[in-house]
C-alpha positions, -999 to +999 in steps of 0.1 A: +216+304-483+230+296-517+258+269-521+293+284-520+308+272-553+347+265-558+374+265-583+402+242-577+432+248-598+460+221-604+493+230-615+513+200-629+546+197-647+553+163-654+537+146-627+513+116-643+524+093-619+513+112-592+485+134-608+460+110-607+457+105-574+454+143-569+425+142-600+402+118-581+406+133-546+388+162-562+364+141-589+354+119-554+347+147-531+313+148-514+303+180-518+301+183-561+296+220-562+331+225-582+350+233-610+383+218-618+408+233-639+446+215-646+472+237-657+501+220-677+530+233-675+546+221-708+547+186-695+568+159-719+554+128-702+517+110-707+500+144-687+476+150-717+467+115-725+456+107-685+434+139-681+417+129-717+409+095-701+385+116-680+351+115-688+335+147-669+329+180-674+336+198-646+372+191-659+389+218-680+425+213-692+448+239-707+480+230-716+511+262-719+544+258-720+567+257-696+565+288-678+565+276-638+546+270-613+536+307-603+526+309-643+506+284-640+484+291-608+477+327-623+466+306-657+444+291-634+429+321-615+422+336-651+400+309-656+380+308-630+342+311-628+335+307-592+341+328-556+361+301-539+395+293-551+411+266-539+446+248-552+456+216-552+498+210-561+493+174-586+514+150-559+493+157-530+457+149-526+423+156-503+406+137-479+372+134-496+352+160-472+377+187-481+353+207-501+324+197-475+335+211-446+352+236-464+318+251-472+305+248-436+336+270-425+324+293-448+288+298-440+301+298-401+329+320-406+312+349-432+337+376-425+370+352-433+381+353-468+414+328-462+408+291-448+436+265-447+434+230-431+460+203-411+475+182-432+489+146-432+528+140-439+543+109-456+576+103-469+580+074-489+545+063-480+553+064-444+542+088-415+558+115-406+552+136-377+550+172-382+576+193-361+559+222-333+573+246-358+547+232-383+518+237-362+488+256-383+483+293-374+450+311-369+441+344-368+463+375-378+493+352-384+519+379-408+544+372-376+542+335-379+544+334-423+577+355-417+598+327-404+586+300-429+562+295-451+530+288-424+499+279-447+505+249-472+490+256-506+471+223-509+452+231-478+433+269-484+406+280-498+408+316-507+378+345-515+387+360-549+390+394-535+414+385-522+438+384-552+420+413-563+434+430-529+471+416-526+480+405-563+483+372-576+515+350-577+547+366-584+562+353-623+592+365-612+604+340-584+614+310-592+609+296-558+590+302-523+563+321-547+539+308-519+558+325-490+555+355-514+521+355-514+515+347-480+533+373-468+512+397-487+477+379-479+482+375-438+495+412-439+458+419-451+436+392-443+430+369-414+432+336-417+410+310-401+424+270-397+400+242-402+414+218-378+410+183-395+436+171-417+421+173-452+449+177-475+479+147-478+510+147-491+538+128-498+572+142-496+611+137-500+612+132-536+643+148-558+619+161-583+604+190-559+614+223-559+630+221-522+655+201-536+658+212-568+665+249-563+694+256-539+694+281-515+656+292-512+661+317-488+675+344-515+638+346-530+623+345-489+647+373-488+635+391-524+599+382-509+608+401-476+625+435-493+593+435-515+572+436-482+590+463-470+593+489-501+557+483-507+548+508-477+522+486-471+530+474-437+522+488-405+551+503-380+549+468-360+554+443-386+579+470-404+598+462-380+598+425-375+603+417-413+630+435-412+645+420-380+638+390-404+651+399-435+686+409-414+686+374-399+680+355-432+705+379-448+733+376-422+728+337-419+727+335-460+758+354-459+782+332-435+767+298-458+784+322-488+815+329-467+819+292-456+819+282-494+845+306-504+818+336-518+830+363-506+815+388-524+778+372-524+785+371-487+793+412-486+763+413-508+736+397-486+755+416-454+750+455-472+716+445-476+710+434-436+725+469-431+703+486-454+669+475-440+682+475-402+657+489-383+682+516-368+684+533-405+640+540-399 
């Protein structure tokens, strides 16, 4: 059996003080059939300078300017030369058997084209215990990805079909790009969960996009109407993302309400009407 051979891709905008870390998780991994490719996202801090410190050739850098994350990851894809696509967000970083085991899931598991692992919370460098909310799906899991987003993208490995199948990352959203795209990948694809916790992260911080952006749930809610125009879903989960997309809707419009916006409020309530499942 040939070796399975992987591309990870790095986004980063502006993280040196936490890209290095993420850098040698990969560069230390025991299994060293890889390529690694760091996309920066315009970065104005010491980004450059750091990955020129490093002296190896499975490393290529490409810097563009600042475009977002979702730009960035499909940079990366472009540039791949290898099956196995896996992404690593530059403030988290891998156990060092990641890629290792990884690659035995593979060759036991032919038929999956979608892996993701458990992962390891910390907040402030101390643990945090994960809610049962949070626990990893396996399987045909488009019900549990509707909710939340299920699969962290620091833990998968992904086939390249699959983008070939369900699209890459969607330019357009500014945030919960990965809910996006998980929505369209478990609608097609089941997913299979390595159960050891190979990806880390540490969280909390004001420069992430959770606390950044307010009000995520208006792009979970673009995400969800794009599901349904696409007429790609069957008559089952037609009808659960819509139930969904009325509940985030109708829960989205009393937060408008309560903060005196009325008409964003009517806005988000027309459009639970619209997709109810009693206009099919």
């Amino acid at each position: 059996m040939s070796p399975n051979l992987f591309s990870v891709i790095i986004p980063t905008y502006n993280r040196e003080e936490f890209l290095k870390k993420a850098v040698d998780s990969v560069l230390a991994q025991t299994y060293g059939g890889f390529e690694l490719i760091i996309i920066d996202d315009g970065s104005m801090d010491g980004t450059k300078n750091l990955i020129s410190s490093y002296n190896d050739k499975r490393i290529v850098y490409r810097y563009q300017d600042n475009k977002g994350v979702s730009r960035a990851r499909n940079h990366g894809l472009s540039l791949t030369q290898n099956e196995h696509i896996v992404f690593l967000d530059s403030d988290d970083w891998w156990d060092i058997n990641k890629l290792k085991v990884a690659d035995e899931y593979i060759n036991n598991f032919p038929d999956i084209k979608i892996f993701h692992t458990n992962e390891i919370w910390f907040s402030g460098g101390n643990l945090l215990s994960q809610k049962p909310k949070h626990k990893k799906p396996t399987g045909h899991v488009y019900k549990n990805a509707l909710p939340l987003c299920c699969i962290s993208i620091s833990t998968v490995v992904i086939h390249r079909s699959v983008f070939d199948e369900v699209g890459t990352f969607d330019e357009d959203l500014e945030a919960c790009e990965d809910y996006d795209f998980w929505l369209r990948a478990t609608n097609k694809f089941e997913v299979k969960l390595i159960e050891a916790p190979l990806t880390l992260k540490d969280g909390g911080r004001p420069d992430q996009l959770s606390f950044k952006i307010w009000g995520l749930d208006r792009f979970r809610i673009k995400a969800l109407q794009k599901m349904i125009d696409s007429g790609k879903l069957d008559p089952e989960n037609n009808i659960i993302t819509r139930n969904e997309l009325a509940k985030k809707c109708l829960i989205f419009a009393q937060g408008s309400e309560k903060h005196g916006k009325s008409e964003e409020g009517a806005y988000y309530r027309g459009l639970a009407a619209k997709y109810s499942v009693k206009n099919d």
